[in-house]
C-alpha positions, 0 to 999 in steps of 0.5 A, a space after each residue: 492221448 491213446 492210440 491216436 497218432 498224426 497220419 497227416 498232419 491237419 495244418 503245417 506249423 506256422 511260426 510267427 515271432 512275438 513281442 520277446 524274440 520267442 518262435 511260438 506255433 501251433 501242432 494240430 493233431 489227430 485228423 478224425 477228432 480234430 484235436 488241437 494239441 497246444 497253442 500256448 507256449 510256457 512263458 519265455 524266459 526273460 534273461 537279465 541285462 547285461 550279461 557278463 561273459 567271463 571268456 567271450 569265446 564261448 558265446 556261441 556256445 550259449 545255443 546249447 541253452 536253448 538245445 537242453 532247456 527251452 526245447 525240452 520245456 516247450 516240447 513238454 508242454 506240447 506232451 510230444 513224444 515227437 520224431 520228425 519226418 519230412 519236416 513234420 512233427 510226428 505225435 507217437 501213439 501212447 498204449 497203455 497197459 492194460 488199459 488198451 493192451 492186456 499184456 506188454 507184449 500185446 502192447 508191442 505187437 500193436 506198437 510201430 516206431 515212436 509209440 510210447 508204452 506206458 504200464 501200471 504199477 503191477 506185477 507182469 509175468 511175461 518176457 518181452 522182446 522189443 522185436 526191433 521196434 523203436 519205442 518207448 516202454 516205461 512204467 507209470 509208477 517206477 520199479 519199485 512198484 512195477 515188476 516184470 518177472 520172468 522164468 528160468 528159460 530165458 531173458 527176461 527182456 530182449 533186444 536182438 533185432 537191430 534197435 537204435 538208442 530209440 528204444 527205451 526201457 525206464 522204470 522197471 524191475 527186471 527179475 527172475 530170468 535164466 537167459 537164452 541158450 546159445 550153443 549150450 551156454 544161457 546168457 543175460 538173465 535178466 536182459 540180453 542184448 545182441 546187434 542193438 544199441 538200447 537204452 535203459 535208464 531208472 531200473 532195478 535188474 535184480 535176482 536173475 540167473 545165466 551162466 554168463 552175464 547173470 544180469 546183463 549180457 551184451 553179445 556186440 553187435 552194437 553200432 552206437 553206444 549200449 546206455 545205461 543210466 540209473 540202473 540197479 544190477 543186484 542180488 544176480 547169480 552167474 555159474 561162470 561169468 559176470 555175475 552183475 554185467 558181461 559185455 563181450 565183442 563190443 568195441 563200441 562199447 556201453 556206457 553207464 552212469 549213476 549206476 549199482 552194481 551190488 551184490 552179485 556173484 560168479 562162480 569163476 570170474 567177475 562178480 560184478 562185470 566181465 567185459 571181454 574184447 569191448 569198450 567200458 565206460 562207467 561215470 559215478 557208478 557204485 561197485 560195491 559187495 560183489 564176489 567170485 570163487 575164482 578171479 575178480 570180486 569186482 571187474 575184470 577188463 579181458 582180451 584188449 578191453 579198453 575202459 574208463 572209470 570215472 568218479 567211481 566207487 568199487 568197495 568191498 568186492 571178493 574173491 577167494 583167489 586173486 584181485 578184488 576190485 578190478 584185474 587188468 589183463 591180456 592187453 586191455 587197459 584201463 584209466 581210473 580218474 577220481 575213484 575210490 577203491 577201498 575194503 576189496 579182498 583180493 584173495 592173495 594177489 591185488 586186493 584193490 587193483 591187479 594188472 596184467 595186462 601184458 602190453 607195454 604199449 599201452 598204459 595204465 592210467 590212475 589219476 586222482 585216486 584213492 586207495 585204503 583198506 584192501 587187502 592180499 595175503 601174498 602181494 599188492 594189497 592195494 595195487 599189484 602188478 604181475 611179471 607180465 610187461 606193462 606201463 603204469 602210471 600213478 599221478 596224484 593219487 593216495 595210497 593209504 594203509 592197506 587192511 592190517 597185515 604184513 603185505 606191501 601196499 604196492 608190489 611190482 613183481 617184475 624187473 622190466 625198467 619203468 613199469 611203474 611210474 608214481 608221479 606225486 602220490 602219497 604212499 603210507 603203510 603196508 608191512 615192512 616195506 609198503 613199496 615192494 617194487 623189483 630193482 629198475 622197476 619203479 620211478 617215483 617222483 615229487 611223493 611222499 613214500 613210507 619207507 623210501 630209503 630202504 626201497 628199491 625205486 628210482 626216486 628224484 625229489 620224493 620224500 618219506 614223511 608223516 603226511 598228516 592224514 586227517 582221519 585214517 580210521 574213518 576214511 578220510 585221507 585229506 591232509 591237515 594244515 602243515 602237512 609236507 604234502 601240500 604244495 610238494 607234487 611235481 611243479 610240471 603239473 597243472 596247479 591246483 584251482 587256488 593257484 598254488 602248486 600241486 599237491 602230492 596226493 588226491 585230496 589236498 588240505 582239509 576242506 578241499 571237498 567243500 564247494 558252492 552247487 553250481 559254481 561250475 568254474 570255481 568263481 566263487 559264485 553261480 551265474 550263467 558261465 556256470 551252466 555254459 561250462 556244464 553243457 559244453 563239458 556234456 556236448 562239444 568235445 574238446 571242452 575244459 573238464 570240470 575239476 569238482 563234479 560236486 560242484 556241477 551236481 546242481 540237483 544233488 542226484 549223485 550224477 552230472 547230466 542235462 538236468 543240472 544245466 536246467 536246474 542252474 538255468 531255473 534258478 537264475 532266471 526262472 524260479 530263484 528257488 536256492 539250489 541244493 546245499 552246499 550252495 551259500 556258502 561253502 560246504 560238504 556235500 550232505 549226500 553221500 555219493 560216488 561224486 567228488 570235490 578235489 578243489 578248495 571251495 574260493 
């Protein structure tokens, strides 16, 4: 409906209970035409008898069902684009563009709070500002075919006048743009936020330019969470800074999920993203090919930054002088869990990952992670730690050969007693000596290290044994039957899903990435406690984590989110239409994407 929207509503909802226990009613709109937008409700979902709870505890929990998939069905078939106020169901106006409106920004000024902007497929010249406004603004067609194209004197987008998480840009290409000027520096090219907290989902910003945050540029400000889900930060070029993203002065912090951050550049630091004194939090992101002249292929986490990567890929990013993938300093700190961080060059210090962070307070936290293929000309090909005081600890993760050359795998330049902590890792290849650490420096336990005797770590329980990767040249750094490192990892450690004691390494035994889709909780089948578990893991803090995001990837989209409850809850009581494979039988994953398994499919 276009341009009409409830001032009034022309009847109050009324709500009667049919026959199956379902609320159904009728929303009439539009006072002038006396439209009536719905009456019929989509068929209530009829959920087999009985059911079998495993834990009875998270019966409550089954609200969450009816919280985000029946509402948002039932809301869909009602084509709400709805907000409440004073207990009434408001209908936003839907603008088109340029059926209404000739231009996006001529749409905006006509827009007030919960409209929907909706633009054809096209080419639109112009920069955009959401001027506080809380609306939608969202292709028709994707970004592949609708492009807003700035110019060099400033963001392409803006949001700068206190939105909320209600104003939502989806589905657009983002190019061209130079950034504001402020104080003799332009910053966010392609979008620049400041004192708002958006979301962007579905776009590509690519091929913009700025002197910080070539990208994306986050001044602070906000007061919830800055989201960006699915979005392409590409081919962007930053003269100092955060060639991809720069995020400065937001403890608050963003968040991205399912994101790309690619090839971008900085002249100085931080190819892809440079966060400086904020909170970062990226969930199956790609971090691949980025570079920098100076310091940082990948990301640079600065000032007491606080940042968590989870099931993440950072690959193949450069830099001329120091760190690769990722550079941890002045006091910021950082937790990767279930990454991969492999082929970054890091000039001559910290290929994959170096740490600085200068704060012993704090520590540095790798679990489950996978490193191969970096390299250093000096130190620390696949992880270096500076002669600033730190706390790191290694737990379960697998350091494979570095890139070919006499550099150590691991270096610790610093004597300070137990800044590094290796807690049933695997540690294989790089020069003479793959662990270089200084004398007090490094305590390793229940790990399999490549040249241990010869080392200068404090060990208990490790061992210096061929682990019996399964294809190093390609990658894949699972171990075979027999190797030493199955059930060799600290016994204190929760044990693996089969229930046998922990392995050292991240990937156990060949076969430990294959699972079932949707089976959640690892029961060797999907049922209702599956998609119980995926929605409390989204929605009640506190709940049990989820061991193989494979597995919960219902959809097979390469992100756990909303849609995979609603994909297991179509299956088992709507459609039947079989889910993705794996989903029969056990299997690996046909898609290649950032998620993993480190589970051995029951």
């Amino acid at each position: 409906m276009s341009l009409s929207r409830l001032s009034e509503p022309l009847i109050e909802p009324n709500y009667s209970t049919n026959t199956r226990g379902r609320q159904s009613g009728v929303i009439c709109i539009d006072s002038e035409r006396r439209t009536l937008l719905s009456t019929i409700i989509p068929n209530p979902i009829i959920i087999p008898n009985p059911i079998i709870i495993p834990n009875p505890t998270i019966i409550p929990k089954l609200w969450l069902i009816f919280i985000v998939w029946i509402l948002p069905v039932w809301s869909d078939s009602l084509g709400l684009y709805s907000q409440t106020q004073g207990g009434s169901w408001l209908q936003g106006a839907e603008i088109q563009v340029p059926l209404d409106a000739s231009t996006i920004n001529a749409a905006i000024a006509l827009a007030v709070d919960g409209d929907e902007i909706v633009v054809s497929p096209g080419s639109w010249n112009e920069a955009i500002d959401f001027a506080g406004k809380q609306i939608l603004i969202r292709s028709a067609a994707g970004p592949e075919v609708t492009i807003i194209s700035g110019t060099l004197d400033n963001p392409v987008v803006r949001f700068t006048s206190g939105e909320s998480a209600l104003a939502h840009l989806d589905g657009f290409t983002i190019r061209g743009g130079g950034g504001v000027l402020i104080n003799g520096v332009r910053k966010g090219g392609g979008i620049y936020i400041i004192d708002s907290s958006p979301r962007i989902s579905n776009c590509i910003v690519m091929e913009n330019q700025a002197t910080i945050g070539a990208g994306i540029a986050i001044d602070g400000g906000n007061v919830t969470t800055i989201e960006l889900d699915q979005v392409e930060v590409s081919q962007n070029q930053a003269i100092d800074a955060g060639g991809g993203i720069a995020v400065t002065g937001s403890s608050v912090g963003i968040s991205l999920v399912d994101c790309l951050i690619l090839q971008n550049h900085a002249d100085i630091v931080a190819g892809a993203i440079y966060c400086e004194s904020s909170n970062l939090q990226l969930q199956s992101c790609l971090l691949n090919e980025n570079n920098t002249d100076l310091l940082a292929g990948g990301v640079w986490l600065y000032q007491d930054s606080d940042a968590t990567f989870l099931d993440c890929e950072i690959a193949q990013n450069v830099t001329a002088v120091t760190g690769g993938g990722l550079v941890v300093s002045d006091f910021s700190r950082v937790t990767l869990d279930h990454c991969r961080i492999h082929d970054n060059v890091g000039g001559a210090n910290g290929g994959g990952v170096l740490i600085d962070s200068g704060d012993g307070t704090e520590t540095q936290e790798l679990f489950f992670c996978v490193f191969y293929g970096n390299s250093a000309t000096a130190s620390g090909a696949n992880l270096g730690v500076s002669l600033n005081v730190a706390s790191v600890l290694l737990e379960r993760c697998t350091f494979g050969p570095p890139a070919a050359g006499l550099v150590a795998n691991i270096t610790v330049n610093n004597s300070i007693p137990n800044i590094l902590t290796i807690d049933s890792c695997i540690i294989v290849g790089g020069g003479p000596q793959p662990v270089q650490v200084l004398p007090g420096s490094t305590n390793a336990f229940f790990s399999c290290i490549e040249g241990l005797a010869t080392s200068s770590l404090y060990s208990f329980d490790c061992i210096d044994e061929d682990p019996l990767f399964v294809d190093v040249s390609a990658g894949n750094l699972a171990l075979e039957p027999g190797s030493p490192c199955i059930n060799g990892g600290n016994p204190a450690l929760p044990v693996d899903p089969d229930g046998s004691a922990p392995d050292m390494g991240a990937l156990g035994p060949e076969g430990s990435g294959s699972f079932r889709r949707g089976d959640v909780d690892a029961s060797s089948s999907t049922n209702l406690a599956d998609a119980i578990q995926l929605l409390a893991l989204l929605f009640i803090p506190g709940s049990a984590q989820i061991d193989c995001m494979d597995a919960a990837d219902a959809n097979d989209d390469g992100s756990v989110n909303i849609t995979d409850g609603i994909k297991i809850l179509d299956y088992l009581f709507v459609s039947g239409i079989p889910l993705p494979a794996p989903s029969a039988a056990c299997g690996e994953d046909p898609t290649d994407d950032a998620i993993t398994c480190g589970l051995i499919c029951p």
